[in-house]
C-alpha positions in Angstrom: 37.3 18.5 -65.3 33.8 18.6 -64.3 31.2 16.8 -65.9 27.8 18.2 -67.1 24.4 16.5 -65.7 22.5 15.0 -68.2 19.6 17.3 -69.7 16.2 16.5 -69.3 14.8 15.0 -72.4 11.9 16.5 -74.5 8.4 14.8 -74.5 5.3 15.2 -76.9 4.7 18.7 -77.3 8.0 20.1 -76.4 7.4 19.6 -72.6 10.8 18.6 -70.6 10.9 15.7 -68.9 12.7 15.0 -66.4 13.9 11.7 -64.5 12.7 10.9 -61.2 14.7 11.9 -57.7 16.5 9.1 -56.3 15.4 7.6 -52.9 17.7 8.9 -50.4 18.8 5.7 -47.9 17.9 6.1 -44.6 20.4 6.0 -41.7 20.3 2.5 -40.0 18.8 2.5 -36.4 20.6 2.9 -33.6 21.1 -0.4 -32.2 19.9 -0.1 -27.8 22.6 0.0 -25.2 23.7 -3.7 -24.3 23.8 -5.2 -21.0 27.1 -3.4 -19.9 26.7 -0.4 -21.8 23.4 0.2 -19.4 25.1 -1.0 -15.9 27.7 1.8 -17.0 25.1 4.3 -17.5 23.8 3.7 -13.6 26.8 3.6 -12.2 28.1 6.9 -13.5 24.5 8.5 -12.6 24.4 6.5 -8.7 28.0 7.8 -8.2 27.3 11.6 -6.8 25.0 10.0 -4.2 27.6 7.3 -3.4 28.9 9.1 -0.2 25.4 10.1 1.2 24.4 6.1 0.4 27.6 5.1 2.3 26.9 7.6 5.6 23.0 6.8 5.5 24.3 2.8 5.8 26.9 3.4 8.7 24.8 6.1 10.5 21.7 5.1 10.1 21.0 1.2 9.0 23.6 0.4 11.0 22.9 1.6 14.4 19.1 0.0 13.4 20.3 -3.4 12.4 21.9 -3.9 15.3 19.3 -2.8 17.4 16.8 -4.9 15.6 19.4 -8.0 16.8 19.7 -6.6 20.3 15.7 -7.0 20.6 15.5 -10.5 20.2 18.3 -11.3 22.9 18.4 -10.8 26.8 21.3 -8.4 26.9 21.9 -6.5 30.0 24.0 -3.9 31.4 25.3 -5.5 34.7 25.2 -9.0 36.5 25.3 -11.2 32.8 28.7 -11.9 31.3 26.9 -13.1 27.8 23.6 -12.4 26.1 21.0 -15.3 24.5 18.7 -15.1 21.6 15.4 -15.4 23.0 13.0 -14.6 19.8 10.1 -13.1 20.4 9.8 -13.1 24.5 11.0 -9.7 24.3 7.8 -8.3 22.4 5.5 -10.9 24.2 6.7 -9.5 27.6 6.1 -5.9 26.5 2.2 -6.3 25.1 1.6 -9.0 28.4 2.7 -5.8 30.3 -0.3 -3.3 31.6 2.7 -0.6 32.1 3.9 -0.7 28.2 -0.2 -0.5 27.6 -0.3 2.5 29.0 2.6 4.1 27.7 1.5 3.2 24.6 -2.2 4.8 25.6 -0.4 7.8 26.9 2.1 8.8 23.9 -0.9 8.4 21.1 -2.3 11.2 23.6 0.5 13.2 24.0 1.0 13.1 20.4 -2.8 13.9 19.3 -3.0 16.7 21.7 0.4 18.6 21.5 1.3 17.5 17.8 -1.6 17.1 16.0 -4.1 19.2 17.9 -2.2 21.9 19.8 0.8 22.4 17.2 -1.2 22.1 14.1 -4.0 24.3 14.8 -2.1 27.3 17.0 0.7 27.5 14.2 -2.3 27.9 11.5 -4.2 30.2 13.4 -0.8 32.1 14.4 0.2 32.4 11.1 -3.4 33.5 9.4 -3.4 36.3 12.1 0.3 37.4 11.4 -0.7 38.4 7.7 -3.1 40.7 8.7 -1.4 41.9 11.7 1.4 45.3 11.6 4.8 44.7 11.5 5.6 45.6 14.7 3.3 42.8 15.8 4.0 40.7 13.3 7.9 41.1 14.7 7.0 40.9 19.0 4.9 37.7 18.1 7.2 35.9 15.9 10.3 36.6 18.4 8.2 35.4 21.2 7.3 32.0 19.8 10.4 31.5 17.8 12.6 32.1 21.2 10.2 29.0 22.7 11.2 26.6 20.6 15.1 27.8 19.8 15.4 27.0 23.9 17.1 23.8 24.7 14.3 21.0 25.9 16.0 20.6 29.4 15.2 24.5 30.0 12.1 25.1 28.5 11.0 21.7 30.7 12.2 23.6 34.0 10.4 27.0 33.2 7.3 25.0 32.3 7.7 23.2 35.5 8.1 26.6 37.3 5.1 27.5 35.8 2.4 24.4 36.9 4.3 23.3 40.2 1.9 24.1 43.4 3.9 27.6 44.2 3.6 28.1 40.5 3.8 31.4 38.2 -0.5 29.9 36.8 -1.1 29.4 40.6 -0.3 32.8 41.5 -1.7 34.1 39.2 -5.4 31.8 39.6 -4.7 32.8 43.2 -4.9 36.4 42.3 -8.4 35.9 39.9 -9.6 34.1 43.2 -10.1 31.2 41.0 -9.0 27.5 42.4 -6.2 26.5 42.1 -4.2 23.1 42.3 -1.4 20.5 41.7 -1.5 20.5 38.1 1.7 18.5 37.7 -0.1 15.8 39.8 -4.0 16.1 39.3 -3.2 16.3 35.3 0.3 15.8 34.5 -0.1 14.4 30.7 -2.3 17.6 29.8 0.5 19.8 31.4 3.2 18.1 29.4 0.9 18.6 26.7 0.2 22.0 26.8 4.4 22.7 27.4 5.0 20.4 24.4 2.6 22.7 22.5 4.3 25.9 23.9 7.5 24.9 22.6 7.2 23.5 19.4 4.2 26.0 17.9 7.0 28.1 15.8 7.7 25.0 13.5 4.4 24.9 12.7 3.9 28.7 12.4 7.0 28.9 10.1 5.8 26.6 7.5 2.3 28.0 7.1 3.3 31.1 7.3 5.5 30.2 3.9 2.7 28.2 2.5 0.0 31.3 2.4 2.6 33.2 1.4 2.2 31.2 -2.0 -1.2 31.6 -2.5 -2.2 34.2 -4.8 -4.2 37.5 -3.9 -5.7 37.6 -6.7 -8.0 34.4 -5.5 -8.4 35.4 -2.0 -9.4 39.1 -3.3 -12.4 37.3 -6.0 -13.3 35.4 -3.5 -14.0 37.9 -1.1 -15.8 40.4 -3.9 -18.0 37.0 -4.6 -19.0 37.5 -0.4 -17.4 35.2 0.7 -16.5 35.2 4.5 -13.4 34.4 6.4 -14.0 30.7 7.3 -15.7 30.3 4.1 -12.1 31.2 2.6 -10.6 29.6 5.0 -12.3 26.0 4.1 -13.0 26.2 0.4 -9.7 28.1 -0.6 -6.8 28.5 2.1 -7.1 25.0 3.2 -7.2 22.9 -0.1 -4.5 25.3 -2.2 -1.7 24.7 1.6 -3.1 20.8 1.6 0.6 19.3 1.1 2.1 21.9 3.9 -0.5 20.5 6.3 0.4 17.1 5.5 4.4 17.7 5.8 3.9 19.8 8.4 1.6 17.1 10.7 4.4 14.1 9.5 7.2 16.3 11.1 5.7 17.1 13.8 4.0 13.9 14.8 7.5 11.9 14.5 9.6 14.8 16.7 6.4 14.4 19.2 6.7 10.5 19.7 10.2 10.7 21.0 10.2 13.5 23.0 12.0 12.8 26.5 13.3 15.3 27.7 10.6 17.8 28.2 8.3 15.0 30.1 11.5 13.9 32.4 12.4 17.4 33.6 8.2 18.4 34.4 7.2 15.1 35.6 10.0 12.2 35.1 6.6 10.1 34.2 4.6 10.4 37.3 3.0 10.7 39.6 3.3 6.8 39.2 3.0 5.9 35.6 0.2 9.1 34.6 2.8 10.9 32.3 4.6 7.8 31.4 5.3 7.6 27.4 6.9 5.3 25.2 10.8 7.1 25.3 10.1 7.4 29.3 9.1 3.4 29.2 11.9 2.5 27.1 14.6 4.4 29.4 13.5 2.9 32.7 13.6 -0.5 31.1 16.9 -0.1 29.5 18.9 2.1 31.8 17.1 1.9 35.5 16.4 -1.6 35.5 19.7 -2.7 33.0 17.1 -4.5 30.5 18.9 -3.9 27.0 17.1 -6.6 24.9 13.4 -5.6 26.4 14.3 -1.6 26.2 15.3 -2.3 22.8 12.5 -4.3 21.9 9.9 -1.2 23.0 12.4 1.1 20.9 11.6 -1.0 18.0 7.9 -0.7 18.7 7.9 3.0 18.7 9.9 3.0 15.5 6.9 1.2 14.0 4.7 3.5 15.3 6.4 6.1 13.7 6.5 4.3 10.5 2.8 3.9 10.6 1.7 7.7 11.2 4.5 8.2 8.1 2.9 5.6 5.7 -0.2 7.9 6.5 0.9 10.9 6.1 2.8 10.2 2.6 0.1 8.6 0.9 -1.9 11.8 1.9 1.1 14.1 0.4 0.9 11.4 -2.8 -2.9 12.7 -3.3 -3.1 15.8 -6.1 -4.2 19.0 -4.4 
């Protein structure tokens, strides 16, 4: 048995009146996770990275740490039967040393000329001229560079060797132009392990701007050119600034693969003739390896680490900066 609302009462004039609406009562607030409810909450969300967190700390931190221990001690590979902690004589001996000077001298040039010169640039212009270029061009070029840097170091260093030794392939061919010709592995050995650096590794760089102005959209490049705009005009005002965060990614990379190349240098020139083509990886081997100097090898290794922490700090505050 239902029972009927109560009709609204009749006011002066015959007008109903009717009684007010109720206040509807709010929900209470949620009360805010506690203490444990929130240590739940990260766990559950830090537990798919768990096994990459785990690997990163036994691959990577681990082999580091132990390094970093291994520089402060005089651990060597023969004629010692246990190793001393020695602080800091390790990195004192290394920046009292005229030899570690000018490895240090010599990789900041091998870097800024292959890397940051040689790389950079070619793989822009390479990739500008490839979007313009047929595609049976755009096919012969890419395969050519990409086959450079798919070869293993050891045999690109030996055909780069081949081709600045005296009897030389550029030799020949100089001889030939009846131009001079000369040593170039001896008269200017950190310019030809420059120059074979640059040979190999131009397809990383040529790869990723390639992708970049891939991005950019016709439309601008088209107004831009209606508006009379010329190619390096476009080039500095519009290609430039829109690819600005593949330039920076693309200079980290290849600046921190550049500092410990070995290979390449040890094949063409094994550091000579005497100490000309000498960087820090060469340094750090001969001190390690050749002369049984764990600890002090070490040490340097740690020194190039920081120097490829520096050129990162650089390079990711300039990737943190809004295009």
């Amino acid at each position: 048995m239902t029972t009927a609302s109560p009709a609204p009462s009749a006011g002066p004039g015959g007008v109903a009146k009717t009684s007010p609406p109720r206040p509807r009562s709010t929900p209470p607030a949620a009360e805010p996770p506690g203490p444990r409810a929130r240590a739940r909450r990260g766990l559950l969300r830090a537990l798919p990275v768990s096994p990459a967190v785990i690997l990163l700390a036994l691959f990577l931190a681990g082999p580091i740490g132990y390094c970093a221990y291994i520089a402060f001690t005089d651990l060597q590979l023969t004629g010692q039967a246990e190793s001393s902690f020695v602080g800091l004589d390790n990195f004192r001996e290394a920046f009292g040393d005229e030899r570690f000077i000018n490895a240090v001298w010599l990789t900041l040039v091998f870097t800024f000329l292959s890397s940051i010169i040689g790389q950079n640039t070619l793989g822009l212009a390479l990739a500008t001229l490839m979007q313009r270029a047929s595609k049976p061009v755009r096919t012969l070029t890419g395969a050519i560079v990409v086959t450079a840097w798919v070869l293993p170091e050891v045999v690109a260093g030996f055909l780069l060797y081949a081709f600045f030794r005296r009897e030389g392939t550029l030799n020949a061919v100089l001889d030939f132009l009846h131009l001079p010709s000369q040593n170039w592995l001896f008269t200017l050995p950190i310019l030809a392990v420059s120059f074979a650096n640059v040979w190999r590794g131009t397809a990383f760089s040529m790869l990723v701007y390639s992708a970049a102005l891939n991005e950019i959209p016709k439309e601008i490049t088209e107004a831009a050119e209606v508006d009379g705009a010329g190619g390096w005009r476009r080039m500095w005002h519009i290609t430039l600034p829109m690819i600005r965060r593949s330039i920076g990614t693309n200079l980290m990379l290849n600046t921190l693969q550049t500092l410990s190349v070995f290979g390449l240098i040890w094949v063409m020139t094994r550091g000579g003739p005497g100490n000309d083509s000498q960087t820090l990886p060469l340094f750090m081997y001969e001190q390690a390896f050749q002369k049984s100097m764990i600890g002090y090898g070490t040490a340097v290794a740690l020194l190039l680490l920081l120097v490829g922490s520096l050129f990162s700090v650089v390079y990711m505050r300039l990737l943190r900066t809004e295009v």
